[in-house]
VMD Tcl script that builds the backbone (N, CA, C; Angstrom):
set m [mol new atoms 267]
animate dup $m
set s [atomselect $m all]
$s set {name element resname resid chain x y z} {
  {N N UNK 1 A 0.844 -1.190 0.000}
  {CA C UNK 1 A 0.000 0.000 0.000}
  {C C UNK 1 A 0.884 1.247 0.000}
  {N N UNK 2 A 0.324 2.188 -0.798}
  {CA C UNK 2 A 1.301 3.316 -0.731}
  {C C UNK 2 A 1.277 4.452 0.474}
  {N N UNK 3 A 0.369 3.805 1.608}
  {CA C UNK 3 A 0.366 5.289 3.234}
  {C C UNK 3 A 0.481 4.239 4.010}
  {N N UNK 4 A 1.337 3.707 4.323}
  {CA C UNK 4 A 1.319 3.014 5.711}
  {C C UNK 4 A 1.324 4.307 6.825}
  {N N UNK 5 A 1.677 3.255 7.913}
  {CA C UNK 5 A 1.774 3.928 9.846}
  {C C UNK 5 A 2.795 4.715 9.881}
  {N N UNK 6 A 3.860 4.641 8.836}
  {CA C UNK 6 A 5.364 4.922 9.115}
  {C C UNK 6 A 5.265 6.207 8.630}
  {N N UNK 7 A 4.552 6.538 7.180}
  {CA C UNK 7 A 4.164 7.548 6.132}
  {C C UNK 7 A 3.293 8.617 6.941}
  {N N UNK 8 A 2.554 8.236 7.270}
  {CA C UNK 8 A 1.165 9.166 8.461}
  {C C UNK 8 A 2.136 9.370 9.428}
  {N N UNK 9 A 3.260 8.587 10.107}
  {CA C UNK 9 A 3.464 9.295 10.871}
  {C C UNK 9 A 4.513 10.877 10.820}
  {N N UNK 10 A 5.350 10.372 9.997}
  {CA C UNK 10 A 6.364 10.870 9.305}
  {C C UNK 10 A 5.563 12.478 9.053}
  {N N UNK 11 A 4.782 12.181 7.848}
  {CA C UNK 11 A 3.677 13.655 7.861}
  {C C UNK 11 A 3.261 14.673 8.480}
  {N N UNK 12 A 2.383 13.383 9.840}
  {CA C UNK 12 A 1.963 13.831 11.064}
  {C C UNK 12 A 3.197 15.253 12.020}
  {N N UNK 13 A 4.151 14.242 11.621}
  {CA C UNK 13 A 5.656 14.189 12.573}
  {C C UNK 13 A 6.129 15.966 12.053}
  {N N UNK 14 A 5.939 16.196 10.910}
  {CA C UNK 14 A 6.307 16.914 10.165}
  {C C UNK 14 A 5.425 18.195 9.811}
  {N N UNK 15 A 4.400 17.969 9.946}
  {CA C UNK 15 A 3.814 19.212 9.704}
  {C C UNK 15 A 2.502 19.280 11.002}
  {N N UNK 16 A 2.486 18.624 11.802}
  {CA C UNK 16 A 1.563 18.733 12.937}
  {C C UNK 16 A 1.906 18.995 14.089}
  {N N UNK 17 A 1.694 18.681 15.084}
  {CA C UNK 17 A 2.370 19.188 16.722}
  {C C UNK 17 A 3.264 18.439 17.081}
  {N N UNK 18 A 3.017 16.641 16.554}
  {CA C UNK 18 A 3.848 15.933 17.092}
  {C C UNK 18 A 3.628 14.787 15.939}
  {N N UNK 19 A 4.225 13.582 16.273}
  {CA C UNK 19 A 3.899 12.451 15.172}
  {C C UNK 19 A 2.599 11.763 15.622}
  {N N UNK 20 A 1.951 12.320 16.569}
  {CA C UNK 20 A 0.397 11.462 16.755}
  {C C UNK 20 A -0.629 12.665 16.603}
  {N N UNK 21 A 0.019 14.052 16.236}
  {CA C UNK 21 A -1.279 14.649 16.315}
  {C C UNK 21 A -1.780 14.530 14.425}
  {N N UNK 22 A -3.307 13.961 14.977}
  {CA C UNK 22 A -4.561 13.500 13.552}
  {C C UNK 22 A -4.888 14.409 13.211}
  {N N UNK 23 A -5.449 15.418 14.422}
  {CA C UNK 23 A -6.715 16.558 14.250}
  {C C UNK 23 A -6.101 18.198 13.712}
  {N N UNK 24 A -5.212 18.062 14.144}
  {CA C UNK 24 A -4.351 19.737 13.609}
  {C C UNK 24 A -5.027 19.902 11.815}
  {N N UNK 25 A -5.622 20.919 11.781}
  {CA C UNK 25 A -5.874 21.226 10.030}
  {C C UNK 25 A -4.481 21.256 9.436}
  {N N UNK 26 A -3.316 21.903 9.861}
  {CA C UNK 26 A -2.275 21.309 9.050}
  {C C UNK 26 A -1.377 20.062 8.734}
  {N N UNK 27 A -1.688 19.053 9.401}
  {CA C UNK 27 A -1.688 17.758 9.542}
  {C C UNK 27 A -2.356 16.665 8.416}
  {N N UNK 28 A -3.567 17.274 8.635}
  {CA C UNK 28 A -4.773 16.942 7.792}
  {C C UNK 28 A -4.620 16.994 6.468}
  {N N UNK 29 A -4.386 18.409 6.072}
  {CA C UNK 29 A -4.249 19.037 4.707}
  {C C UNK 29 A -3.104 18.503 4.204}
  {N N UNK 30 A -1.763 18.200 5.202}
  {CA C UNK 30 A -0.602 17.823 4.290}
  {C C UNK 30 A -1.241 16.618 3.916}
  {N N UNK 31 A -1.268 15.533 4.207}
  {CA C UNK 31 A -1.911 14.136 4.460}
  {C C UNK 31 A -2.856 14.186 2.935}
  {N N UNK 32 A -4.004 14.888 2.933}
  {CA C UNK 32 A -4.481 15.048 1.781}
  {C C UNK 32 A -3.648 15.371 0.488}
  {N N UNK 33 A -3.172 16.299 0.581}
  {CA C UNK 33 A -1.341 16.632 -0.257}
  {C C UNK 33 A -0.967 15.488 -0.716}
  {N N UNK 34 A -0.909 14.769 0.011}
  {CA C UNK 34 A 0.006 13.449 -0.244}
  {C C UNK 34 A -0.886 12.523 -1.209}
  {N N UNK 35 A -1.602 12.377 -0.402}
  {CA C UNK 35 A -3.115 11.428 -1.049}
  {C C UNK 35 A -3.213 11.922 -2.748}
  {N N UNK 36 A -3.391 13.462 -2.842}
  {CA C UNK 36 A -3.934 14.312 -3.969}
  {C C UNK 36 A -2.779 13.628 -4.868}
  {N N UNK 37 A -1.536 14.007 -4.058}
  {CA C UNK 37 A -0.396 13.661 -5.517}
  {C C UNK 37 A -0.400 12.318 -6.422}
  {N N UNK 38 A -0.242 11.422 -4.761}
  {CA C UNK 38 A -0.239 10.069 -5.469}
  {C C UNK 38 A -1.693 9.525 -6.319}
  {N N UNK 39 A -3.135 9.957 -6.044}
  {CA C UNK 39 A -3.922 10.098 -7.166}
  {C C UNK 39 A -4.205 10.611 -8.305}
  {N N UNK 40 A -2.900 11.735 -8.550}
  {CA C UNK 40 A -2.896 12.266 -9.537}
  {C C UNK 40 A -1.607 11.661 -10.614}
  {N N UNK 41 A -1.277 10.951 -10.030}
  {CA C UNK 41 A -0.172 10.042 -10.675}
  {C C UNK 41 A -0.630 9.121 -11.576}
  {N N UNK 42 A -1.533 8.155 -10.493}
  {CA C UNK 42 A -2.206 7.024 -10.819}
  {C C UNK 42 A -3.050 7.638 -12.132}
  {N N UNK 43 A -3.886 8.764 -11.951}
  {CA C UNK 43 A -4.799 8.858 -13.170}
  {C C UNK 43 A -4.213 9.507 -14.148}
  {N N UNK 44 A -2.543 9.513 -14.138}
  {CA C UNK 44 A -1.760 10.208 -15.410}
  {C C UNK 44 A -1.868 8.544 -16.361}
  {N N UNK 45 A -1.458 7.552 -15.723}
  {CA C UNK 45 A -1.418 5.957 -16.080}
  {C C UNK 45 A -2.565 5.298 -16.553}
  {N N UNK 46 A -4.090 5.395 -15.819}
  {CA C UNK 46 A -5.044 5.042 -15.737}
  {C C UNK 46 A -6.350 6.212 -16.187}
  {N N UNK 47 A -6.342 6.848 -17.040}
  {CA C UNK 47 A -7.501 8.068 -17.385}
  {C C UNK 47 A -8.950 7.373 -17.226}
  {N N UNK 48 A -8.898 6.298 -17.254}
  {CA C UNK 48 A -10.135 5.894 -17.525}
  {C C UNK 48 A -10.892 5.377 -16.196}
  {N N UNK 49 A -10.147 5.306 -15.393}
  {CA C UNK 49 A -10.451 5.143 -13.706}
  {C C UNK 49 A -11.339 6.483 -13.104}
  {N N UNK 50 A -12.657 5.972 -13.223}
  {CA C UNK 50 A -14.141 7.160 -13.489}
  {C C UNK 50 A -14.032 7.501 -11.458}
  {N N UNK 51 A -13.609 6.446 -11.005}
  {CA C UNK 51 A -13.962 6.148 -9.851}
  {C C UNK 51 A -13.164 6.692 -8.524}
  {N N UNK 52 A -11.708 6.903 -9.090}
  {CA C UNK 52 A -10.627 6.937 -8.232}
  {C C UNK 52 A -10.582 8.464 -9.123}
  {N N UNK 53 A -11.039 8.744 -10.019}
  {CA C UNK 53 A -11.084 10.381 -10.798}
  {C C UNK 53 A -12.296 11.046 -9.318}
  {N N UNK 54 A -13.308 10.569 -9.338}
  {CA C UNK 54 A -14.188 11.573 -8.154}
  {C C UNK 54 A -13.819 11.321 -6.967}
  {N N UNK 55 A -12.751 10.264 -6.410}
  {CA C UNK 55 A -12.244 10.597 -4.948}
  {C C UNK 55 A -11.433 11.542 -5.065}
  {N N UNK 56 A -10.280 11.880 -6.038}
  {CA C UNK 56 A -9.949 12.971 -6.142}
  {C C UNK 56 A -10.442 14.576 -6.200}
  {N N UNK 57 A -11.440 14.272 -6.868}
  {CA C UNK 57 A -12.140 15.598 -6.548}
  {C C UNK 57 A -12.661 16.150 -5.273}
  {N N UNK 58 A -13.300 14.647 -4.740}
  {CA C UNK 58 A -14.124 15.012 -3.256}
  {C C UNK 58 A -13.047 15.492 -2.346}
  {N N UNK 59 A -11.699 14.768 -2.517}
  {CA C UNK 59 A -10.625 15.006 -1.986}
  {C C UNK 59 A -9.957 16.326 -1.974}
  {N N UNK 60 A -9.969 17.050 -3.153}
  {CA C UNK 60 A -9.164 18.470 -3.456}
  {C C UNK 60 A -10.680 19.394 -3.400}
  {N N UNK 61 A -12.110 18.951 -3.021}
  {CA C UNK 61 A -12.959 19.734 -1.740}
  {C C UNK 61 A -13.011 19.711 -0.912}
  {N N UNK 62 A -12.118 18.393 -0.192}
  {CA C UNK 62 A -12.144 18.723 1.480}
  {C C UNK 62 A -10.798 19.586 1.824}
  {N N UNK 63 A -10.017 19.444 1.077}
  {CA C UNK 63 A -8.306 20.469 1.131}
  {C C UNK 63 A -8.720 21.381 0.909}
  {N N UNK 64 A -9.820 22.038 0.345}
  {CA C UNK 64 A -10.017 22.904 -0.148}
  {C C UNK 64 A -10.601 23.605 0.959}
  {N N UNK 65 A -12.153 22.923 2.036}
  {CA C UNK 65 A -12.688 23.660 2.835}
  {C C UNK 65 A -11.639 23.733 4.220}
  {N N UNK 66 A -10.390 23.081 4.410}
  {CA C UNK 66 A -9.548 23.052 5.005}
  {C C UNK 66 A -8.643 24.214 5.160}
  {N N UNK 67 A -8.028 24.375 4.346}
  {CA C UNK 67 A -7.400 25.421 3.501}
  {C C UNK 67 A -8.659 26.819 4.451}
  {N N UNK 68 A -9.416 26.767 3.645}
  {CA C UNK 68 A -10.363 28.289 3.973}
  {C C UNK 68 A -10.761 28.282 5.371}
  {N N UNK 69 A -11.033 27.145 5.959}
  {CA C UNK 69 A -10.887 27.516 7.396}
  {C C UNK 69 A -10.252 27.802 8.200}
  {N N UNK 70 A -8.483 27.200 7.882}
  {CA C UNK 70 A -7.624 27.963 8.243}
  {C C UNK 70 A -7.257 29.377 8.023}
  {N N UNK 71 A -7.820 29.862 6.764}
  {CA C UNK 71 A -7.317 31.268 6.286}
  {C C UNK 71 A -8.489 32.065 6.963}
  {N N UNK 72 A -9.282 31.930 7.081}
  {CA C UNK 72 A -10.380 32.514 8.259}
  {C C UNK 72 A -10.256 32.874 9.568}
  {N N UNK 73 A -9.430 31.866 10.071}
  {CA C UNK 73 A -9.198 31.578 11.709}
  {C C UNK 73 A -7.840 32.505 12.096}
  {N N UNK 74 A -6.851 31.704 10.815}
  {CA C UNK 74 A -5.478 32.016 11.331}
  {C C UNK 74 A -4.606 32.520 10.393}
  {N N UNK 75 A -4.516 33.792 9.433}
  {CA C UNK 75 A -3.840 33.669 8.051}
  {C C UNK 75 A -2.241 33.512 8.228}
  {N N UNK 76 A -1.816 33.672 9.751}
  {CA C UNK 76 A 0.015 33.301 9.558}
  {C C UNK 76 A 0.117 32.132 9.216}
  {N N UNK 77 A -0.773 30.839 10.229}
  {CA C UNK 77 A -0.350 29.620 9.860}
  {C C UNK 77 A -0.886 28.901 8.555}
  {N N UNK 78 A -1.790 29.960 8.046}
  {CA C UNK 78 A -2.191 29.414 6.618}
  {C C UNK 78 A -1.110 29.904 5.531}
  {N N UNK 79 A -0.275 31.025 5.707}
  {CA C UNK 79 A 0.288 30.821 4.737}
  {C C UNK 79 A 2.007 30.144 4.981}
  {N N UNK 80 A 1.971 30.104 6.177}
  {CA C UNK 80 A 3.158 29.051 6.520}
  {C C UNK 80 A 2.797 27.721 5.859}
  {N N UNK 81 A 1.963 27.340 5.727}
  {CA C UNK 81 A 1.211 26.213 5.435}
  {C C UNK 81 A 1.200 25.884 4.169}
  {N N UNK 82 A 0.611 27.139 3.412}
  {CA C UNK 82 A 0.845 27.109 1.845}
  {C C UNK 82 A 2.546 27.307 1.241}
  {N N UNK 83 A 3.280 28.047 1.945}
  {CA C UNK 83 A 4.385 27.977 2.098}
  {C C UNK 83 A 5.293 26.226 2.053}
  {N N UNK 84 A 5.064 25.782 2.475}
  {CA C UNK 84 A 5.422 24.404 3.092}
  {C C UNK 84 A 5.197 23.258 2.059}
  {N N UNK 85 A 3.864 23.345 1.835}
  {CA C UNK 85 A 3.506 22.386 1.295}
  {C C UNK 85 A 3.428 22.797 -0.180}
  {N N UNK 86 A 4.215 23.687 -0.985}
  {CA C UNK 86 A 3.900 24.312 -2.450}
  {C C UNK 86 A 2.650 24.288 -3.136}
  {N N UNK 87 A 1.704 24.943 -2.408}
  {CA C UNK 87 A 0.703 25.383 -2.722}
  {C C UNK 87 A 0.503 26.355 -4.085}
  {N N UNK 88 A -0.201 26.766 -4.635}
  {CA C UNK 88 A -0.524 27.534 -5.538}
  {C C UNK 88 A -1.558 28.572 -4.694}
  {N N UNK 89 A -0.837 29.366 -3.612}
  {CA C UNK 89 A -2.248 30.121 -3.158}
  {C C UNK 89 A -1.548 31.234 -2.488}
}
mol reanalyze $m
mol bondsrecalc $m
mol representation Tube
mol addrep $m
């Protein structure tokens, strides 16, 4: 599988409070990051994958309402955030 325990944690480890924090929105969002890329790989190989095409989408709408709730709440750590993770924003 391409996200094991080691990968989440590593992430976690890396852009969250600690390597167990889940809930941090920047935690979250990298995690999705990750997810987004490696599905966007797969459907460079596979175009015709109708299925794993709309988890991606649902996926780059939940980064998305992520993203804006942070920039609402907190805009330093949102753009540290976009900063970090090479965002387009």
């Amino acid at each position: 599988m391409y996200l094991d325990q080691a990968k989440k944690a590593e992430i976690f480890g890396q852009y969250g409070k600690s390597a167990t924090d889940t809930g941090s929105v920047e935690s979250q969002v990298a995690l999705f990051t990750y997810r987004i890329a490696h599905l966007t790989e797969h459907l460079k190989k596979n175009h015709k994958d109708h299925v794993t095409a709309r988890s991606l989408t649902m996926l780059v709408g939940r980064r998305r309402k992520l993203l804006k709730y942070l920039r609402e709440r907190d805009i330093e750590r949102y753009r540290a955030l976009i900063k970090a993770l090479g965002l387009r924003k």
